[in-house]
mmCIF file of the N, C-alpha and C atoms, coordinates in Angstrom:
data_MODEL
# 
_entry.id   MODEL 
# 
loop_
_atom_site.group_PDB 
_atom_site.id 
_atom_site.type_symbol 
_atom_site.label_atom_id 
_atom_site.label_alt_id 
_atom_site.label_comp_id 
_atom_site.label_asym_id 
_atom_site.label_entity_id 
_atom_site.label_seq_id 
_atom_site.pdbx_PDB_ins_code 
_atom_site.Cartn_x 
_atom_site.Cartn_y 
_atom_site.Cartn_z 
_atom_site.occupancy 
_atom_site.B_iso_or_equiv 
_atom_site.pdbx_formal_charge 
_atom_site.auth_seq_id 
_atom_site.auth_comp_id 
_atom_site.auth_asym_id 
_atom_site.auth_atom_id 
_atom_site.pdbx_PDB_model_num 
ATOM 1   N N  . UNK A 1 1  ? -45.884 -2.931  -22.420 1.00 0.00 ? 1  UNK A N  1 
ATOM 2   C CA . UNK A 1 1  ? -44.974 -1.796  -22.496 1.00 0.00 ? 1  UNK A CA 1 
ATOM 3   C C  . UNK A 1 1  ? -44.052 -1.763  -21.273 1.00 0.00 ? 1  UNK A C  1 
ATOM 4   N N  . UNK A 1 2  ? -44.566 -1.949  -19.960 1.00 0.00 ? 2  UNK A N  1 
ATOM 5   C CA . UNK A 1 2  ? -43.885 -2.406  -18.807 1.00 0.00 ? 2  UNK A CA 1 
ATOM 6   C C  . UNK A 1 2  ? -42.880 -3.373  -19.016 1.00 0.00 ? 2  UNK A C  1 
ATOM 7   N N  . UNK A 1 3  ? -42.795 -4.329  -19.608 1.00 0.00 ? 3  UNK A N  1 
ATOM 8   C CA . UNK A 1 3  ? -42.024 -5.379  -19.665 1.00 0.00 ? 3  UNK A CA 1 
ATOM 9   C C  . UNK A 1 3  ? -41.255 -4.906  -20.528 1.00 0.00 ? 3  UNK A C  1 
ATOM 10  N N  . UNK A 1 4  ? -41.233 -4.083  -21.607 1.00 0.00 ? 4  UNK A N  1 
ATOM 11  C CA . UNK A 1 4  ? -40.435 -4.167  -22.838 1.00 0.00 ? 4  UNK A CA 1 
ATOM 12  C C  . UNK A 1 4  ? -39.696 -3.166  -22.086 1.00 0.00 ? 4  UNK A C  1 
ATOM 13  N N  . UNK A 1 5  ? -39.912 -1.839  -21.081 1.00 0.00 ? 5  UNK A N  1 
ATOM 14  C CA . UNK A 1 5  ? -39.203 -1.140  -20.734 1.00 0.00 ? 5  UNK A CA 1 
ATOM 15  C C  . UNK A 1 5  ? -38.235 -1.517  -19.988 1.00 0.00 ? 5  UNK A C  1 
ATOM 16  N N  . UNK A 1 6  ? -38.870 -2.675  -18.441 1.00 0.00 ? 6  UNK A N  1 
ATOM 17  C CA . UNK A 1 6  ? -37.770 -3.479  -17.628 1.00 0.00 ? 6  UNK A CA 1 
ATOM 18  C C  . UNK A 1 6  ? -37.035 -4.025  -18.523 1.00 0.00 ? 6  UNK A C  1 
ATOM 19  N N  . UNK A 1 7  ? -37.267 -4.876  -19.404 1.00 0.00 ? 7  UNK A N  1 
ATOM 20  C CA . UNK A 1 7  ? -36.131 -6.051  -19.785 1.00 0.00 ? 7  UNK A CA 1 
ATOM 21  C C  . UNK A 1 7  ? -35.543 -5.191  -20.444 1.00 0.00 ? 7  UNK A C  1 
ATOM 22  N N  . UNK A 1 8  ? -35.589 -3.572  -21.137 1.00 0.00 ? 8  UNK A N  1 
ATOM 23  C CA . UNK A 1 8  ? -34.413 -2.967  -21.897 1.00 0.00 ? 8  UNK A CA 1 
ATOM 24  C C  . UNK A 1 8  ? -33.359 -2.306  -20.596 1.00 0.00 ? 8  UNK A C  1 
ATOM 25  N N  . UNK A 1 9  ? -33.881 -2.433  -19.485 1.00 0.00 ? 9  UNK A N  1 
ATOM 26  C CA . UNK A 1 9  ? -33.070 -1.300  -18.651 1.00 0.00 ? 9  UNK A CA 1 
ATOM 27  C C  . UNK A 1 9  ? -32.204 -2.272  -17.779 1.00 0.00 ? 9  UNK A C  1 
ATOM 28  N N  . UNK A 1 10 ? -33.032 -3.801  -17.621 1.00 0.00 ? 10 UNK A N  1 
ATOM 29  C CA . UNK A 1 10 ? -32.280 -4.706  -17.066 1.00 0.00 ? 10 UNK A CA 1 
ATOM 30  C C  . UNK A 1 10 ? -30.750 -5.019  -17.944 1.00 0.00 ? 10 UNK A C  1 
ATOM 31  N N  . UNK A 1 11 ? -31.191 -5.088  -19.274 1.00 0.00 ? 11 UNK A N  1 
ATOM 32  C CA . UNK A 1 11 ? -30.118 -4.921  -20.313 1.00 0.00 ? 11 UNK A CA 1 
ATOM 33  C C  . UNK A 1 11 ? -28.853 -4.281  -20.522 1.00 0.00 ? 11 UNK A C  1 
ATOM 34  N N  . UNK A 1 12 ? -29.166 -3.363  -20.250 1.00 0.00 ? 12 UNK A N  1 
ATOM 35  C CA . UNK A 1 12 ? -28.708 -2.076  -19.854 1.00 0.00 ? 12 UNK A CA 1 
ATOM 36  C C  . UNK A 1 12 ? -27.742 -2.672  -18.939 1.00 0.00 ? 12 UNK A C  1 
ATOM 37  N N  . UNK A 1 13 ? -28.565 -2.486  -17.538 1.00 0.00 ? 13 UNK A N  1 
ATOM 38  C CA . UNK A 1 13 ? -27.598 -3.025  -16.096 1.00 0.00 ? 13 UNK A CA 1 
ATOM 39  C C  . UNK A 1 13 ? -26.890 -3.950  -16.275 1.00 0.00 ? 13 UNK A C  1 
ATOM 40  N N  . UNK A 1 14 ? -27.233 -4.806  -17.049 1.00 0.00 ? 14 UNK A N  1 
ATOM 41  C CA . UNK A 1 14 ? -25.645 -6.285  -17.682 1.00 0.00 ? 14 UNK A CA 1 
ATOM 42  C C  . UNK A 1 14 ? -24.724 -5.853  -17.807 1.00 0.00 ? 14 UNK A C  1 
ATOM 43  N N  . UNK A 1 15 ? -25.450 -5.205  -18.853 1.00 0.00 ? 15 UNK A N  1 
ATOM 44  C CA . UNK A 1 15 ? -24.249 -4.801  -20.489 1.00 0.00 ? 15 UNK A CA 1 
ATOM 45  C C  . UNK A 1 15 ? -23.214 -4.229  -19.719 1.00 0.00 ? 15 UNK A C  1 
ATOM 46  N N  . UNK A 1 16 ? -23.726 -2.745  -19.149 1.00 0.00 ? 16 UNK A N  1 
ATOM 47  C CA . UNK A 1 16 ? -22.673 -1.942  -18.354 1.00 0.00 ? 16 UNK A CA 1 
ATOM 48  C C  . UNK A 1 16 ? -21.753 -2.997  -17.575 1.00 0.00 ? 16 UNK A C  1 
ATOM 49  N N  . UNK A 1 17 ? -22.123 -4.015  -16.607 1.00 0.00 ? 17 UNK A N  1 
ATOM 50  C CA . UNK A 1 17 ? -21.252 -4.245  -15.886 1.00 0.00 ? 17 UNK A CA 1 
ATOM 51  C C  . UNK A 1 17 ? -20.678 -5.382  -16.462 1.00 0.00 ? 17 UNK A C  1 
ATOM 52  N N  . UNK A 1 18 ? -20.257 -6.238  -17.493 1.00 0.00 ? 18 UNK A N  1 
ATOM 53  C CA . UNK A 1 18 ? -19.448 -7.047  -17.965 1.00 0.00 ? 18 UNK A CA 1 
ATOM 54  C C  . UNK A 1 18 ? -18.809 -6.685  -18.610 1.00 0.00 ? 18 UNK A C  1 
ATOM 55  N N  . UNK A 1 19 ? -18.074 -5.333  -19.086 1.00 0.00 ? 19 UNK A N  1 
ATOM 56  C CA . UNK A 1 19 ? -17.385 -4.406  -19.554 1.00 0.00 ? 19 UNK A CA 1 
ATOM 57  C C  . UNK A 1 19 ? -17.156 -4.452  -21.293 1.00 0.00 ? 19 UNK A C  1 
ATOM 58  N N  . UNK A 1 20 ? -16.024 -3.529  -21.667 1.00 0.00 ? 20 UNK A N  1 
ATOM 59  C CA . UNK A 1 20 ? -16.547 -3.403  -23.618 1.00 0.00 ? 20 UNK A CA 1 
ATOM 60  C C  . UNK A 1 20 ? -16.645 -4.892  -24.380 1.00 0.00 ? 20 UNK A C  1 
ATOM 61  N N  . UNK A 1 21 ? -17.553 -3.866  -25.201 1.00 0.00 ? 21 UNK A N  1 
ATOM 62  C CA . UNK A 1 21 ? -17.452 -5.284  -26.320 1.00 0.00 ? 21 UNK A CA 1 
ATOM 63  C C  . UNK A 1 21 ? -16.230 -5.219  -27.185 1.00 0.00 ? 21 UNK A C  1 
ATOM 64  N N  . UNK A 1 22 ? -15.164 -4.288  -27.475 1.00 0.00 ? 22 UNK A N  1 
ATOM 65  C CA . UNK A 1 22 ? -14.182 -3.879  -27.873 1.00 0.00 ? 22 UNK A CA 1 
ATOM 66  C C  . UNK A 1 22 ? -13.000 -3.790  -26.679 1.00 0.00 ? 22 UNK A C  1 
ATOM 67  N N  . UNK A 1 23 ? -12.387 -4.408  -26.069 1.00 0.00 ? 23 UNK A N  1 
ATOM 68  C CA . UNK A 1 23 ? -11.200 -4.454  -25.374 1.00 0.00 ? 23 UNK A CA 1 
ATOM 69  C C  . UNK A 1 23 ? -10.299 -2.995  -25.907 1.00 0.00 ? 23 UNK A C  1 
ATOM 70  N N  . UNK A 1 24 ? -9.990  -2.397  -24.855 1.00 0.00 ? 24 UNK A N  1 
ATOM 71  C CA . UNK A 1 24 ? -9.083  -1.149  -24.749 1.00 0.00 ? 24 UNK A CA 1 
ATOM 72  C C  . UNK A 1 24 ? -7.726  -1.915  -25.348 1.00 0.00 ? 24 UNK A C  1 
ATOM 73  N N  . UNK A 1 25 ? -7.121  -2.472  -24.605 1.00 0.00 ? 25 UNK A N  1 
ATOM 74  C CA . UNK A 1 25 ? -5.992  -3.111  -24.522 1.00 0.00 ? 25 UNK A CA 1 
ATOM 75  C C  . UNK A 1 25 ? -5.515  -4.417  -24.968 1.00 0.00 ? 25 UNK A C  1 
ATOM 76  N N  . UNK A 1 26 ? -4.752  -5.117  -25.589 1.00 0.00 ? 26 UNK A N  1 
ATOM 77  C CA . UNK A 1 26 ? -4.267  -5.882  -26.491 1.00 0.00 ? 26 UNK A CA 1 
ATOM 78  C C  . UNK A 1 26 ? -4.031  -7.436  -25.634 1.00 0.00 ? 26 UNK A C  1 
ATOM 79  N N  . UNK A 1 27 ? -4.593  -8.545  -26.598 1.00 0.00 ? 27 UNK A N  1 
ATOM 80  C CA . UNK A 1 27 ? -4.614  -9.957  -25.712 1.00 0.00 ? 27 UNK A CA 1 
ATOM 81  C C  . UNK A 1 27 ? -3.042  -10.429 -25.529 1.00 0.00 ? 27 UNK A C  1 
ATOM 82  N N  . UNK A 1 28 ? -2.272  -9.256  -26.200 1.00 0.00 ? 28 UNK A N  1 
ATOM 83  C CA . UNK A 1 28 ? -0.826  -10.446 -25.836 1.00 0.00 ? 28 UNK A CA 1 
ATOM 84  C C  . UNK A 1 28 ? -0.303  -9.837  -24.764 1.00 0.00 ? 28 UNK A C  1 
ATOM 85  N N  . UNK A 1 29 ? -0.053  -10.190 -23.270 1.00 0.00 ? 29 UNK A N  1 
ATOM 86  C CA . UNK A 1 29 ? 0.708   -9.770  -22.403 1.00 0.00 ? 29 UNK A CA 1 
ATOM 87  C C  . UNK A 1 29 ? 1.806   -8.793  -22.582 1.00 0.00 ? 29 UNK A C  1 
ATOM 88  N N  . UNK A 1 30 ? 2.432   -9.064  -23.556 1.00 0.00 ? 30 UNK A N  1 
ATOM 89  C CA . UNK A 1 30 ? 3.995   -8.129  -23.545 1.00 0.00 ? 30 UNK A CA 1 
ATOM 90  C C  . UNK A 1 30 ? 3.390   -6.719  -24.259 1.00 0.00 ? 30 UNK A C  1 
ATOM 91  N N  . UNK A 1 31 ? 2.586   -6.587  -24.817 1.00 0.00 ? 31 UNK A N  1 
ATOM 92  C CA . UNK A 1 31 ? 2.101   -6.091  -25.679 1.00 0.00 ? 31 UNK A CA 1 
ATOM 93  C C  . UNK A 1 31 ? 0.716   -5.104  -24.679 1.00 0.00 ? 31 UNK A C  1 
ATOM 94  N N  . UNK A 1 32 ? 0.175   -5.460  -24.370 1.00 0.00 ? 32 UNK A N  1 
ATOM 95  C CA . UNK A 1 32 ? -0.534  -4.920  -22.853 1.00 0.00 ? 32 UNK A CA 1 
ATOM 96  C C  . UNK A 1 32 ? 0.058   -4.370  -21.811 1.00 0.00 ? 32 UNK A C  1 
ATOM 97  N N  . UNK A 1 33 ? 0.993   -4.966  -21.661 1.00 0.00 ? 33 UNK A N  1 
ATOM 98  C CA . UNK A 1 33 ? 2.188   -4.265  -20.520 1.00 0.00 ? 33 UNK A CA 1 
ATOM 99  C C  . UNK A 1 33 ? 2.831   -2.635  -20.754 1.00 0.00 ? 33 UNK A C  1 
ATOM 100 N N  . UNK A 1 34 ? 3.109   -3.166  -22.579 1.00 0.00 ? 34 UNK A N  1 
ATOM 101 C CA . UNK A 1 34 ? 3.851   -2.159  -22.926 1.00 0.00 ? 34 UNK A CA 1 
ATOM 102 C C  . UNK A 1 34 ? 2.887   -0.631  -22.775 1.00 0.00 ? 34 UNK A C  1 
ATOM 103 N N  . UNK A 1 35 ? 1.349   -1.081  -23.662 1.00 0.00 ? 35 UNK A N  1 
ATOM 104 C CA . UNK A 1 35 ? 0.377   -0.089  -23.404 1.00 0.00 ? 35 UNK A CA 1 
ATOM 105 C C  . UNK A 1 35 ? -0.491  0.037   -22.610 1.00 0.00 ? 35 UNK A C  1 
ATOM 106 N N  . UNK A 1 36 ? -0.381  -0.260  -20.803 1.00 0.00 ? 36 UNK A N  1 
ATOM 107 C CA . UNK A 1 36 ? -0.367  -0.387  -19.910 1.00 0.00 ? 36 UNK A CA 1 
ATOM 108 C C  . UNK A 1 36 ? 0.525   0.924   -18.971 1.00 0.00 ? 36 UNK A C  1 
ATOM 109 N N  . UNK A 1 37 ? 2.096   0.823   -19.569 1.00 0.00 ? 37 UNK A N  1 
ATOM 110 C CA . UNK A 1 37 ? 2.882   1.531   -19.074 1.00 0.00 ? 37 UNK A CA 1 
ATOM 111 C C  . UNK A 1 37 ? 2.645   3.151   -19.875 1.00 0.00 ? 37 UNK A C  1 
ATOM 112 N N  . UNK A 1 38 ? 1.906   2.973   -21.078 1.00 0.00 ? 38 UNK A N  1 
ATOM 113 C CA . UNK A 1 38 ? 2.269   3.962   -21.902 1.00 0.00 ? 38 UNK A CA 1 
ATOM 114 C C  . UNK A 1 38 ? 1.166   4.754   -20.963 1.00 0.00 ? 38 UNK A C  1 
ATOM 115 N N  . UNK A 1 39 ? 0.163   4.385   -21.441 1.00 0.00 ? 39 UNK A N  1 
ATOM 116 C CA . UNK A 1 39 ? -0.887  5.100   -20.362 1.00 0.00 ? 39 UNK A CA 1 
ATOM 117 C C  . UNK A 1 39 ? -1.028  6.068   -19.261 1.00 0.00 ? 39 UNK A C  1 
ATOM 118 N N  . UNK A 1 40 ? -0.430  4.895   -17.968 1.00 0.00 ? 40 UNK A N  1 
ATOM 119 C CA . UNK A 1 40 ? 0.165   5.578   -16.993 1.00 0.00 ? 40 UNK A CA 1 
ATOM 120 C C  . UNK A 1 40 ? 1.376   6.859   -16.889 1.00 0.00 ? 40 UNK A C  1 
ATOM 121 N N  . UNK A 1 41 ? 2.215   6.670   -18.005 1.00 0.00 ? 41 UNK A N  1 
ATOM 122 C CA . UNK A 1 41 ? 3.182   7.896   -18.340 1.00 0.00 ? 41 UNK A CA 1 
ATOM 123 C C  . UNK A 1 41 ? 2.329   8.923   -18.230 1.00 0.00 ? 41 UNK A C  1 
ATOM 124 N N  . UNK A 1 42 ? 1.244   8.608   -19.360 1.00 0.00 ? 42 UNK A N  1 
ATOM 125 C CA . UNK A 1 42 ? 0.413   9.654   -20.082 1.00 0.00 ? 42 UNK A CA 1 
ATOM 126 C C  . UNK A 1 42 ? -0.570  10.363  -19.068 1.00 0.00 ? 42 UNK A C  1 
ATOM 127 N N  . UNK A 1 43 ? -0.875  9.954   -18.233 1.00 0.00 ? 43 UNK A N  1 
ATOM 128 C CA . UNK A 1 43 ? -1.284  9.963   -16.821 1.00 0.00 ? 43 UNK A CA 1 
ATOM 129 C C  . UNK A 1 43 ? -0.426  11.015  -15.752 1.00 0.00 ? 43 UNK A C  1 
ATOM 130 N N  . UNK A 1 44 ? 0.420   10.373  -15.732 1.00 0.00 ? 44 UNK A N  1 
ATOM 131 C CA . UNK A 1 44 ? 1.421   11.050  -14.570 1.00 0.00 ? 44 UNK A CA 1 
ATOM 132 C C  . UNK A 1 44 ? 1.834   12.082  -15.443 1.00 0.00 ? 44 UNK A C  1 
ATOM 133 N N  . UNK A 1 45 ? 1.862   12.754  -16.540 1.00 0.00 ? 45 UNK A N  1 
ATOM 134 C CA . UNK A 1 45 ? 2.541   13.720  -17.161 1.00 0.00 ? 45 UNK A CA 1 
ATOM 135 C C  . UNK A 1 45 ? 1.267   14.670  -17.538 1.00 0.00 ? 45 UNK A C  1 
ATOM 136 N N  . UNK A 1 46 ? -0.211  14.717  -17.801 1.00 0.00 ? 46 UNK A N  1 
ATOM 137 C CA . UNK A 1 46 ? -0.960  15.557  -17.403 1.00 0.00 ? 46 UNK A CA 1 
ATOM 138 C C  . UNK A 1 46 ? -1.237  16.067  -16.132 1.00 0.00 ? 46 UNK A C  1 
ATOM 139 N N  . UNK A 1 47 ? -0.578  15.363  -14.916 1.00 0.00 ? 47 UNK A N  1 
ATOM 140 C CA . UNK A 1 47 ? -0.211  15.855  -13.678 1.00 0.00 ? 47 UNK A CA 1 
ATOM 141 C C  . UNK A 1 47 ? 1.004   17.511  -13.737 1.00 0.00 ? 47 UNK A C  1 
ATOM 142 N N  . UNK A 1 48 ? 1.983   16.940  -14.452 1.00 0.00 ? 48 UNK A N  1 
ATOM 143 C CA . UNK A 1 48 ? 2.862   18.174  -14.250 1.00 0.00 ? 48 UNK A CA 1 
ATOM 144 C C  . UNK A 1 48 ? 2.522   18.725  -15.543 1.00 0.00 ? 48 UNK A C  1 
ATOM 145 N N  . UNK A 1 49 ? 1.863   18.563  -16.766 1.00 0.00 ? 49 UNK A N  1 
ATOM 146 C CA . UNK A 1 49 ? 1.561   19.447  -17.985 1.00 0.00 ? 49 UNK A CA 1 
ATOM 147 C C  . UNK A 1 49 ? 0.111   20.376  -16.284 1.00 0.00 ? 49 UNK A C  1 
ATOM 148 N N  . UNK A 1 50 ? -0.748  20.342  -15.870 1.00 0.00 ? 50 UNK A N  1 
ATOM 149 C CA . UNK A 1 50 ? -1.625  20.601  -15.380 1.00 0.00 ? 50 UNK A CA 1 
ATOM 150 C C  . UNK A 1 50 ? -1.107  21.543  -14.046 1.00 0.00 ? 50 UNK A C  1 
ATOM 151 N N  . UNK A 1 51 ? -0.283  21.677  -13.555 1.00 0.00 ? 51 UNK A N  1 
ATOM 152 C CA . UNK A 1 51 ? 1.109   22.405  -12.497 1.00 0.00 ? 51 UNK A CA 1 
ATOM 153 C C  . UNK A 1 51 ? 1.647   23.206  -13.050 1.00 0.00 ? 51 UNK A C  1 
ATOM 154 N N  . UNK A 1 52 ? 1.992   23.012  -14.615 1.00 0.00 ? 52 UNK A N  1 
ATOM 155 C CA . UNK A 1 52 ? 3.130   24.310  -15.141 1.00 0.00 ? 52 UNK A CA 1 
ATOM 156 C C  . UNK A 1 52 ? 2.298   25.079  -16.151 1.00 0.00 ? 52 UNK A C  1 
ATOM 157 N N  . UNK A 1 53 ? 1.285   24.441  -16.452 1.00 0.00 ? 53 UNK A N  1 
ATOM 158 C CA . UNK A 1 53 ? -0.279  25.506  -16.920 1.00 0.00 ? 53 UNK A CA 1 
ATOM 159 C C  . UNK A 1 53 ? -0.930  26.443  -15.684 1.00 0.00 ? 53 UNK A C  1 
ATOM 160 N N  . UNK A 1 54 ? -1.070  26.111  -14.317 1.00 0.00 ? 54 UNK A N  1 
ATOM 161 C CA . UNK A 1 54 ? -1.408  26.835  -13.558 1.00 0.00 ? 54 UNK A CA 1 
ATOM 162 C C  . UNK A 1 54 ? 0.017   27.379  -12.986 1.00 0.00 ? 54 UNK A C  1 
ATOM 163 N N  . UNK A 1 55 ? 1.077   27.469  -13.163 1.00 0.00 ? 55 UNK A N  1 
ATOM 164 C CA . UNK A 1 55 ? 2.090   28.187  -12.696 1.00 0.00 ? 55 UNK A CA 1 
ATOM 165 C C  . UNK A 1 55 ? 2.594   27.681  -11.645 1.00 0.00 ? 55 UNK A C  1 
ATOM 166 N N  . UNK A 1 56 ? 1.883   26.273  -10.725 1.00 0.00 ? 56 UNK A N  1 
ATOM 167 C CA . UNK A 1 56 ? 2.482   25.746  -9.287  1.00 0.00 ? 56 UNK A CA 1 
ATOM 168 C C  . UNK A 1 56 ? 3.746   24.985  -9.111  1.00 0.00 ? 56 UNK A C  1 
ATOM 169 N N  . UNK A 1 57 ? 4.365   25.216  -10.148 1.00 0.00 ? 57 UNK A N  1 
ATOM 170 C CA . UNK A 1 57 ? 5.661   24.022  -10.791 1.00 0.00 ? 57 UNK A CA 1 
ATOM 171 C C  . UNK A 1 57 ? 7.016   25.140  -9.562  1.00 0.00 ? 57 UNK A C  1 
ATOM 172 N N  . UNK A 1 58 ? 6.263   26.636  -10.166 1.00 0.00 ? 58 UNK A N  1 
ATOM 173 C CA . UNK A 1 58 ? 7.369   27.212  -9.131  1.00 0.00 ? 58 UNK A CA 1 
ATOM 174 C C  . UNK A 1 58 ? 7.834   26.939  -7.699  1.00 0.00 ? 58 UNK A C  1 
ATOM 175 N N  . UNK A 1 59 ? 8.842   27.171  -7.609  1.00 0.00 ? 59 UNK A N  1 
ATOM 176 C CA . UNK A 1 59 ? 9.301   27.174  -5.982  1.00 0.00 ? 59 UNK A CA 1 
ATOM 177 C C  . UNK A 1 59 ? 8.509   28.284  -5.230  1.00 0.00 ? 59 UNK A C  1 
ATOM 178 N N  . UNK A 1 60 ? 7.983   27.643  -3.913  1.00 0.00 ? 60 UNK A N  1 
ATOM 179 C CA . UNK A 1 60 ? 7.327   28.780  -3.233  1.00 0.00 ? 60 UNK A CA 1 
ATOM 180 C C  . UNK A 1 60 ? 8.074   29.186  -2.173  1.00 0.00 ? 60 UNK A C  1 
ATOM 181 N N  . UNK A 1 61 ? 8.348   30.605  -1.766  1.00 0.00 ? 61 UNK A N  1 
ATOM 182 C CA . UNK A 1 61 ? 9.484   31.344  -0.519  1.00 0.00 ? 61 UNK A CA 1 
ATOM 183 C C  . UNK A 1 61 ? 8.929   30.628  0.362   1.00 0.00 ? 61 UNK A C  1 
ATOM 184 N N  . UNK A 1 62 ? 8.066   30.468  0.452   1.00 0.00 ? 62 UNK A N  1 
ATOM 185 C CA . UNK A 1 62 ? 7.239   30.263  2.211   1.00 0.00 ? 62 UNK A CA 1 
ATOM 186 C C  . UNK A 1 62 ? 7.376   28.635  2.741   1.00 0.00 ? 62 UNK A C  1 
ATOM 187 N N  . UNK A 1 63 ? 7.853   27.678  1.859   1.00 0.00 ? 63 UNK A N  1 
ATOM 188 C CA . UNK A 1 63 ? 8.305   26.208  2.422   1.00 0.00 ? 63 UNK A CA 1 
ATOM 189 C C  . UNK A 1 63 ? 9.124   26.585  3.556   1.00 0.00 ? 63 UNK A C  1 
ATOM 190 N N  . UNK A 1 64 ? 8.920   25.295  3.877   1.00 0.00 ? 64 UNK A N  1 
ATOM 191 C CA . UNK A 1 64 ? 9.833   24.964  5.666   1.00 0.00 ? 64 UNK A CA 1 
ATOM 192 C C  . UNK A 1 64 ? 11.211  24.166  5.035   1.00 0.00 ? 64 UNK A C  1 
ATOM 193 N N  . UNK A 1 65 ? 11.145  23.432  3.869   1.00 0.00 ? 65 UNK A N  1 
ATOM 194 C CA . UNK A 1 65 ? 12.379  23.071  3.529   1.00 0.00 ? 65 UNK A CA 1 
ATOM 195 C C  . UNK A 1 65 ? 13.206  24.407  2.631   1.00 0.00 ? 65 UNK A C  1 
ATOM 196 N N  . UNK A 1 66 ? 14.542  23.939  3.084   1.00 0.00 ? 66 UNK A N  1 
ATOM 197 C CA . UNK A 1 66 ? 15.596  25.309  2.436   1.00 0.00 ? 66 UNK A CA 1 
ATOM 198 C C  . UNK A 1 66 ? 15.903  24.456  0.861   1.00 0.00 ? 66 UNK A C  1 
ATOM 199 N N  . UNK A 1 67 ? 15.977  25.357  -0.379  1.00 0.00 ? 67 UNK A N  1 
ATOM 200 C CA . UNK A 1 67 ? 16.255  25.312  -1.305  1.00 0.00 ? 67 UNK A CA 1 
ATOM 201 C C  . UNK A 1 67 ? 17.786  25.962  -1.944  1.00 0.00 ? 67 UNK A C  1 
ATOM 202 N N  . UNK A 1 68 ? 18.646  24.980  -1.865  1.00 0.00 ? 68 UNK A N  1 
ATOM 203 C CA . UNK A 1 68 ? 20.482  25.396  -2.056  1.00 0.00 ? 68 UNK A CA 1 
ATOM 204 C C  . UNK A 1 68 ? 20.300  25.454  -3.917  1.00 0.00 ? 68 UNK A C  1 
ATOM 205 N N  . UNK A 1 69 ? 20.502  27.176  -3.919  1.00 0.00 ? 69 UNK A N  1 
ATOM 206 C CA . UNK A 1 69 ? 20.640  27.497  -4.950  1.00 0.00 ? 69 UNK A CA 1 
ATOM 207 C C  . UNK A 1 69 ? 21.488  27.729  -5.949  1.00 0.00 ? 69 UNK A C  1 
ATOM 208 N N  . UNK A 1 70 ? 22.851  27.709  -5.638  1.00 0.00 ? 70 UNK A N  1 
ATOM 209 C CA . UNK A 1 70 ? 24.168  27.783  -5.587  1.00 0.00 ? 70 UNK A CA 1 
ATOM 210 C C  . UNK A 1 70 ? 24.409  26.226  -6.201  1.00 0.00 ? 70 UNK A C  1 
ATOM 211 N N  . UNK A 1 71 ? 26.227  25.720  -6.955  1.00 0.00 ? 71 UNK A N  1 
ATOM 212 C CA . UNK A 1 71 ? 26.616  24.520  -7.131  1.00 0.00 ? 71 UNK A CA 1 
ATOM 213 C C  . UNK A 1 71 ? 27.484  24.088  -6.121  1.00 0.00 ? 71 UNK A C  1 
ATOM 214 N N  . UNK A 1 72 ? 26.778  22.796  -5.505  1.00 0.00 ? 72 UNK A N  1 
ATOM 215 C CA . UNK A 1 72 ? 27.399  22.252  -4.496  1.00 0.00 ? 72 UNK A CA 1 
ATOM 216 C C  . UNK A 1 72 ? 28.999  21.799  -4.652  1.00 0.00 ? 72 UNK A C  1 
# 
């Protein structure tokens, strides 16, 4: 029972680290790149969806830089 438990957990510890058996992302380069980039968009834009849900998107009075509100 000892053994059957190590060799399932050693299993385990492989499996995890030689990553999916299903690839996220696509074998043709141009094609990986493209959903590669898409990703990262998707990424950087739950950044500011996550800012204008908590309201921090606003300008705050209290910055040290001046904000020209007026058309230059």
């Amino acid at each position: 029972m000892r053994r059957l438990l190590f060799s399932a957990l050693l299993g385990l510890a492989l499996s995890s680290g030689t990553g999916c058996l299903l690839p996220i992302y696509s074998a043709d380069p141009a094609h990986r790149t493209q959903q590669l980039i898409f990703t990262s968009e998707d990424l950087r834009n739950l950044l500011l969806e996550w800012e204008r849900f908590w309201f921090l998107d606003m300008p705050d009075h209290m910055t040290l830089q001046r904000i020209h509100g007026g058309v230059l």
